[in-house]
Residue, then its C-alpha position, 0 to 999 in steps of 0.5 A: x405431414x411434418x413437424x413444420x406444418x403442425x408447430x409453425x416456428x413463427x407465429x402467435x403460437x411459437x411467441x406464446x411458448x417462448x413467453x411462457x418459458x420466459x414466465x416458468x423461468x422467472x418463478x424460479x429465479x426471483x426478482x423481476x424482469x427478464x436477465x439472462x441466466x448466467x450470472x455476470x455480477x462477479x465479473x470485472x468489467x470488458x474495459x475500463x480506462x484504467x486497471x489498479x492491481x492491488x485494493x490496499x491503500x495505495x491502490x486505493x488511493x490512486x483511484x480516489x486521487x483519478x476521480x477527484x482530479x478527473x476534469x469531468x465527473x464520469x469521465x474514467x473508469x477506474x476498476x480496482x482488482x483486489x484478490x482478497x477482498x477480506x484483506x487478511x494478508x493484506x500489510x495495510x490491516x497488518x502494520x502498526x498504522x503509524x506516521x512520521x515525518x522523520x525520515x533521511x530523504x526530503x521527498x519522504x517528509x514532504x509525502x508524509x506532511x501532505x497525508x498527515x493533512x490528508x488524515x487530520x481533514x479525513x472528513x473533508x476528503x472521504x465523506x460520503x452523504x448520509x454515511x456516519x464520519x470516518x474516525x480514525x483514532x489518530x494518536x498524536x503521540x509522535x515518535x521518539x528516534x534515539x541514537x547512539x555517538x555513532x547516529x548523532x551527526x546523521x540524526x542532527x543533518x536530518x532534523x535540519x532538513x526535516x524543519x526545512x521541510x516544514x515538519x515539528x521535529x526537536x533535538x534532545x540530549x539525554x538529559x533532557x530525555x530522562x527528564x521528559x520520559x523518566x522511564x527509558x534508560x538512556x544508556x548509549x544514548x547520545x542524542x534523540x529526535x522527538x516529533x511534536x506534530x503531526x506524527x503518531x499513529x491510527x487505525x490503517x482498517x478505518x482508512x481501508x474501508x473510508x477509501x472503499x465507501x468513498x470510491x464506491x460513491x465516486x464510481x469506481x468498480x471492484x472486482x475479486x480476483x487475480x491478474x494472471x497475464x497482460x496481452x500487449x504490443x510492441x513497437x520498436x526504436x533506437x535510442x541516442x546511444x544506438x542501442x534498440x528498444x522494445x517498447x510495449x503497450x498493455x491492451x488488456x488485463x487477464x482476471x483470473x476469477x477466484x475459486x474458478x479457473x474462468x478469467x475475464x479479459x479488460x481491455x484497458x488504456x493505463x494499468x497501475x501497479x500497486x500490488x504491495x510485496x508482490x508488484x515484483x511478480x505483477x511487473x514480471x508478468x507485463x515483460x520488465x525485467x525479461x531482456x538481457x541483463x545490464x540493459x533497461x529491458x533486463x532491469x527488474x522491479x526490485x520489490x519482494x515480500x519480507x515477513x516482518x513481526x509485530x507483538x503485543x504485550x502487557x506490562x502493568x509498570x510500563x510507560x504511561x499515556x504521553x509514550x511516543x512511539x520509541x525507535x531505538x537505535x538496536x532496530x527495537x521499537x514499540x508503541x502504546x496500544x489503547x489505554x491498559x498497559x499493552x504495547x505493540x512493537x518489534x524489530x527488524x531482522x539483519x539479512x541473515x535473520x529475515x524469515x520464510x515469506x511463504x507464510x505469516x506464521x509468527x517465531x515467538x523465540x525471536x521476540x525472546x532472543x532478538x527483541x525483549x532483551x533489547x526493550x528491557x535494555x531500553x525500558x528496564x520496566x518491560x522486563x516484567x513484560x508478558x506477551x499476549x500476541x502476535x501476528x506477521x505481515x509483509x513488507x513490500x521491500x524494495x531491496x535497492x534503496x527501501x525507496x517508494x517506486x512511484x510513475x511510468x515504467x520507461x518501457x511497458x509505457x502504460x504501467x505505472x508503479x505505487x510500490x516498494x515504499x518497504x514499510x513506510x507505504x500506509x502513511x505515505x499513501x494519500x500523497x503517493x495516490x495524487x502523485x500517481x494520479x497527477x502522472x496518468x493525468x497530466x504527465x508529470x509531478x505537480x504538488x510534490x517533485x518524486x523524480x528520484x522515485x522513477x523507475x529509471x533509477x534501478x537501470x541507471x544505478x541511482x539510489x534514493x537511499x531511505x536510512x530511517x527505515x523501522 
């Protein structure tokens, strides 16, 4: 007899087998109803209408901004693929959290008005039922810029247009300063512009982790990992001009899961490139930039990471409650931090000096050669200063114009950029969020006109050149 006729493959007795196995198997693993036994609870999603690489606060704001304009509640699904989900690289938790309106370019005032709206009503905007309010610690303290005979026509013609654009921005000679701030030495001074609202700084890790809980609420889906590769199509034309085009279409999204060499493909409609200092590798991956060089197809994103440090230090003399956060014409700024005579600040280094980025390793000497003497120039207070920390973190730099690259890509014609804001992305990045959004959704800018931030600029040789960077 063979096996067959002794153990019927179908039957009450087969049934009662699988069942038991099924039960034998359900001791083991707590927790209810029969699952499958491969755990797919780390893995992103098969698809989503649209993939946002990179969870800093621009990638993040970009989510919130797709479900808040959504016209109908569910209708896209929006997955956000962060690499490390503690964030301690990440420039958001590492920036001095601080916010202007002083800048040279009118677009960047108008986006910094909107997020200082943003950030005032944050409760409005980010409160989730039965979770405690969101405080963000903002200290409205405002900035002070100072510049030497040099800066102060240039300083002068950005004041106006800043008031034009709504912000509350004074002019002081250096008498006046001395006045208000008896402790800043105002040598090589000749004129300074102080922010009066809306201008200060905050906690950047309370935004992060807002915008997380409101998007967890909202819908959207995390994943930890790596995009390692996007398959797409081409399609080819000719342009006006005669020249041929490739253009190319992402279909799908390749995570590379962490700690594993197993990658989850996403079938996607829209992928969103907010990936900070390395969105220039990201957009490297998806074609931009592989095609001859002089051509729209050659013309790369000119964004890379720039080590950039920030110090602490105590200085029992030093300026009091009402210090602004000071820019000094040097490239030295510092800023009060809490409420025990301790101060962050830094100073940005020429092009000659700019660090390894290959690590976030800190150069205490560069504050001793580079910084302090340019502080204590400025405050003769901070000579007695003591350094009690430091840290480094990046900037997303824009090596073109030290500009925001916001919108659609001319020829990967589903990726859209939220990058290269090159130090001044964190403050920006509620406006930036909507401005993105309002581009995947109705194919345009509407609150805030940030054509000047297209792509299309780096081929064309267009700069929207920011000269107010710290």
């Amino acid at each position: 007899m063979n096996i067959q006729e002794k153990v019927p493959l179908r039957g009450p007795y087969w049934d009662g087998k699988v069942s038991e196995i099924k039960k034998k198997i359900q001791s083991i693993f707590p927790g209810g109803a029969w699952s499958p036994l491969y755990d797919t609870s780390h893995l992103p999603p098969e698809r989503s209408d649209v993939v946002i690489v990179g969870g800093g606060v621009l990638g993040l704001s970009v989510a919130y901004w797709l479900k808040r304009l959504e016209k109908q509640r569910g209708a896209i699904r929006v997955l956000v693929v962060e690499r490390d989900h503690t964030y301690a690289r990440a420039s958001t938790v590492l920036s001095v959290g601080g916010i202007r309106q002083q800048f040279s370019l009118p677009q960047n005032v108008q986006l910094s008005l909107f997020s200082a709206e943003f950030l005032r009503n944050i409760n409005e905007y980010l409160a989730v039922v039965d979770d405690p309010p969101l405080d963000l610690q903002f200290n409205p303290s405002g900035y002070l810029l100072l510049a030497s005979e040099e800066g102060a026509a240039i300083m002068e013609h950005n004041v106006k247009m800043q008031r034009q654009e709504g912000a509350k921005v004074c002019l002081m000679s250096p008498e006046q300063l001395q006045k208000k701030f008896p402790w800043i030495n105002t040598e090589g001074v000749a004129l300074a512009s102080y922010g009066l609202e809306n201008e200060g700084w905050f906690d950047p890790w309370c935004l992060l982790q807002g915008l997380r809980r409101k998007l967890q609420s909202m819908g959207v889906l995390f994943c930890q990992g790596e995009v390692t590769r996007f398959i797409s199509s081409s399609s080819h034309m000719e342009t006006g001009s005669g020249e041929q085009v490739t253009l190319k279409r992402i279909h799908e999204v390749h995570v590379k899961m962490d700690h594993s060499q197993e990658f989850q493909p996403v079938e996607c409609a829209i992928v969103v490139n907010a990936a900070g200092a390395w969105s220039g590798q990201i957009a490297e991956l998806a074609g931009v930039g592989n095609g001859p060089p002089g051509t729209m197809q050659g013309t790369r994103l000119p964004v890379e990471p720039r080590k950039r440090y920030v110090y602490l230090w105590h200085c029992p003399q030093g300026p009091g409650l009402e210090a602004p956060l000071v820019a000094d014409p040097s490239g030295a700024y510092f800023r009060r931090e809490g409420l025990g005579n301790n101060y962050l600040g830094g100073c940005s280094p020429t092009e000659e000096e700019e660090p390894d980025p290959g690590n976030l390793e800190v150069d205490y000497d560069f504050f001793q050669e580079k910084v302090w003497p340019r502080l204590a120039r400025r405050v003769p207070a901070f000579e007695t200063l003591k350094v009690r920390s430091a840290w480094a973190g990046y900037y997303d730099y824009n090596t073109f114009d030290q500009n925001g690259v916001v919108g659609p890509h001319p020829l990967v014609v589903n990726m859209y950029f939220a990058t290269g804001f090159s130090g001044h992305g964190l403050q920006q990045a509620p406006a930036v969020g909507r401005a993105v959004a309002e581009m995947v959704l109705e194919g345009h800018f509407q609150t805030i006109n940030l054509s000047p931030f297209l792509f299309s600029r780096f081929y064309f040789g267009e700069k929207a050149q920011e000269h107010c960077i710290l």
